[in-house]
N, C-alpha and C positions, 0 to 999 in steps of 0.2 A: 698344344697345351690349351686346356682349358680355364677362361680368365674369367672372373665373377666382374659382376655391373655395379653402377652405383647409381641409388638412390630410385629404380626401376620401382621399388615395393618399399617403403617404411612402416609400414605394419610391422605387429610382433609374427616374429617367425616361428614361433608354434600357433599359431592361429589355427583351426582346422575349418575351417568355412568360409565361403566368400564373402566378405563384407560387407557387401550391396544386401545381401540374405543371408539373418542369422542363421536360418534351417537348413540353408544348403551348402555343400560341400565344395572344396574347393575342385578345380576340374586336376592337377593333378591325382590329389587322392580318389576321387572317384574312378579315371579314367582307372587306376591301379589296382582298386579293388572289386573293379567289373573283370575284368581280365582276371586278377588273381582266383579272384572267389570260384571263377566256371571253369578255370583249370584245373582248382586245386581240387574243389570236387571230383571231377573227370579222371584225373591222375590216381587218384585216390581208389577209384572201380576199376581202376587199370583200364580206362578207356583208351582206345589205339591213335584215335585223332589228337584226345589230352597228351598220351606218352609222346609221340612227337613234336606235339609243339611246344611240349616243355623241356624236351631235349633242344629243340633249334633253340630254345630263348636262351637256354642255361647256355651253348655257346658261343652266344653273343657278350656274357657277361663280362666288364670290364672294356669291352668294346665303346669308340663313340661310338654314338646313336647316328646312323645314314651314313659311317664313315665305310662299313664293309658293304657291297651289295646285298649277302646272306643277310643284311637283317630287311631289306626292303619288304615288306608285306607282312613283317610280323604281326599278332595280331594284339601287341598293347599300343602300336604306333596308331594300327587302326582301328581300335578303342577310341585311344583319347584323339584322332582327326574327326570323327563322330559325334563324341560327345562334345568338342571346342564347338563344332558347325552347330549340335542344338541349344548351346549355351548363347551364340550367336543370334540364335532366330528368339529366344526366347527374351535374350535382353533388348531386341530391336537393333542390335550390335551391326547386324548385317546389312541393313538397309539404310546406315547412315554412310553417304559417298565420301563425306571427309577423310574418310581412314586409307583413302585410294589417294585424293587428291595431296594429301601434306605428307610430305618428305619424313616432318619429326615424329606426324603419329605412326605413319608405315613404321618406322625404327623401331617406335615403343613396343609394337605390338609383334614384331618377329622378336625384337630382345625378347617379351615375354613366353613367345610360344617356344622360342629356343631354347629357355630355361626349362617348361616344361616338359619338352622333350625329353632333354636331359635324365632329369629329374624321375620321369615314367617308368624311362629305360631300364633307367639304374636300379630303379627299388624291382621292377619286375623279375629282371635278367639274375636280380638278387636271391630273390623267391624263389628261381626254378633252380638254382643253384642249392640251396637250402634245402629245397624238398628231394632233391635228388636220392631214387632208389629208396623214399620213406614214403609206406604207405597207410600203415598202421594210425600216424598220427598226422595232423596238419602241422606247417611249420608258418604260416602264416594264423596269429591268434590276437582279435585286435585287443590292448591294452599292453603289450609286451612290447613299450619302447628297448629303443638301443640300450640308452643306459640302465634299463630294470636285466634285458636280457644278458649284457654283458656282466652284472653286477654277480646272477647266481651264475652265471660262469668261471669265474673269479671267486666266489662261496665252493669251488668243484662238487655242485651240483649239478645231476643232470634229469633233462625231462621235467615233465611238472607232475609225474606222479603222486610224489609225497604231498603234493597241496589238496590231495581227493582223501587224505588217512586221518582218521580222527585228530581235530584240533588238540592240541598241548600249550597253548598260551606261552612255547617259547620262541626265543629271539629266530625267526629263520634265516637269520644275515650275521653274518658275523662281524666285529668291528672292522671299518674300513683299510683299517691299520695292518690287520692279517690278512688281507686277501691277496689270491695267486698275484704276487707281483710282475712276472711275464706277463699275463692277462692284462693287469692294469696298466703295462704299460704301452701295448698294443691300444690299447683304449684311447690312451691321451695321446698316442699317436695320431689316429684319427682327429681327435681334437685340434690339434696343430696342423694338419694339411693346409697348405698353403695355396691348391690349385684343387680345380674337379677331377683330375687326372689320378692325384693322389688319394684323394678321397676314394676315388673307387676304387683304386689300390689295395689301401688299407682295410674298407667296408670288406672287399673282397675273402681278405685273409679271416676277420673276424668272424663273418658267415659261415664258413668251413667249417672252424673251430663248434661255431655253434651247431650245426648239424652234427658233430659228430656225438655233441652233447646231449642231442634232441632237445636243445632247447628253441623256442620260434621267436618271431619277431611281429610287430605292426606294420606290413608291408604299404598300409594308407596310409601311417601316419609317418613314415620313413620318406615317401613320395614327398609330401608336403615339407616334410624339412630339409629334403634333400633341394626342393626349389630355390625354400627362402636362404637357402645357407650360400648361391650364388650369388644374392646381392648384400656386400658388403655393408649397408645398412641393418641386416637384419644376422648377421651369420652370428655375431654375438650372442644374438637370442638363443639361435638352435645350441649352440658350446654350453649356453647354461645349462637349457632344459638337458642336455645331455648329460651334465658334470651332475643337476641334481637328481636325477632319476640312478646315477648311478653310486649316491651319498646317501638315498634314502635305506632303512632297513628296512625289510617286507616284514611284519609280526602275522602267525596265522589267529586268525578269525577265532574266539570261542565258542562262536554261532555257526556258521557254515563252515570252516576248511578253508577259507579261500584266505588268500595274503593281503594284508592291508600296509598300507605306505606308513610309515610316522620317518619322524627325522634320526638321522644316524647318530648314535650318542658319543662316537669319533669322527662327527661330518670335517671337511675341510669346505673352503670356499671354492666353488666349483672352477674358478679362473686360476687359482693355484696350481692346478695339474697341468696346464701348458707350461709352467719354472719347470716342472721334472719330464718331458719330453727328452728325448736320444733315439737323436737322427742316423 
């Protein structure tokens, strides 16, 4: 079983960039959307190298990360070993010896890469799961958090075709109140996981669902919160932003077609949906 850390990270845990540098990305989500992005491409032309190693990723899914040999040399492990070593050279990280010599920073600094491990694995192994046998369209689209994506799933909408058909300035969401209650309760499932284990349990089952919906997800910004939601300092964070991406109702655009966020005119407080969990 997988147990979350404390106090490793107190940042907010939707943060998407490393703190040291507002411009840069944190090295989970990067490492995830280097990988994701040159697969999904490649998959997508029916490239023969892409099809299989989106095949090996997708059967790792739910897998620890190094627990089964098959996943040794996948290539989001050796993504983000890559990208950690030039984040290293570039912070001067590497050529400071204390991190060799003290017991406490050695700790800090495998807690941390363990997390991100973790964390890679999961949102990747998620992806190739998701796009599976879908070529037509990408399943990885960034701005399509968890809770936006499971929200129109739960609306039994599918795809994001209707957001390209002439604007109607109506509500695309419907009150919170009517939504597939199955759905949302797979949702606050999630929300309630007690362990990494389950999490990717649950992430598991809802990723199905959503392929089978064509609807996609933010495969970076899933990495990033799937890090910080191991350290129990921040996991609160990720349950909001979850609860409120999945409270907000999408209105479309009178200008472009495209869906814009405002707040639910039946919002609940997003921490109210772990009282209605069933285990």
């Amino acid at each position: 079983m997988t147990t979350t850390t404390q106090g490793t990270k107190p940042a907010s845990a939707v943060q998407e960039r490393d703190t040291n540098d507002p411009h840069r990305q944190s090295v989970p989500r990067s490492a995830a959307l280097r990988t994701v992005n040159r697969l999904q491409s490649g998959y997508r032309r029916d490239n023969p190298a892409a099809v299989a190693a989106v095949a090996r990723l997708r059967r790792e899914a739910g897998r620890d990360v190094y627990a089964s040999p098959s996943s040794w040399g996948l290539d989001v492990l050796a993504d983000l070993t890559e990208l950690r070593e030039q984040r290293r050279q570039e912070d001067q990280e590497g050529n400071d010896p204390s991190r060799y010599l003290s017991r406490e920073i050695r700790r800090r600094h495998e807690t941390r890469e363990e997390r991100e491990d973790r964390a890679v694995h999961l949102a990747v192994t998620l992806w190739a799961l998701h796009q599976q046998s879908l070529r037509d369209e990408p399943m990885h689209v960034p701005g399509w958090s968890l809770g936006r994506a499971v929200r129109r799933l739960a609306d039994g909408k599918r795809g994001l075709k209707d957001l390209t058909r002439p604007p109607t300035n109506s509500p695309a969401s419907r009150p919170v109140a009517d939504v597939n209650s199955p759905i949302r309760t797979r949702f606050v499932r999630i929300g309630t996981s007690v362990d990494f284990d389950m999490l990717s349990r649950r992430l598991r089952e809802v990723v199905v669902l959503l392929r089978n919906a064509r609807i996609p997800l933010d495969y970076g910004l899933l990495a990033d919160q799937l890090n910080y939601w191991q350290d129990e300092a921040s996991q609160g964070d990720v349950r909001r932003s979850w609860g409120r991406d999945f409270h907000r109702a999408y209105i479309t655009s009178a200008t472009d077609g495209d869906e814009e966020a405002t707040p639910d005119a039946a919002v609940q407080a997003p921490d109210a949906l772990a009282d209605e969990a069933v285990e």
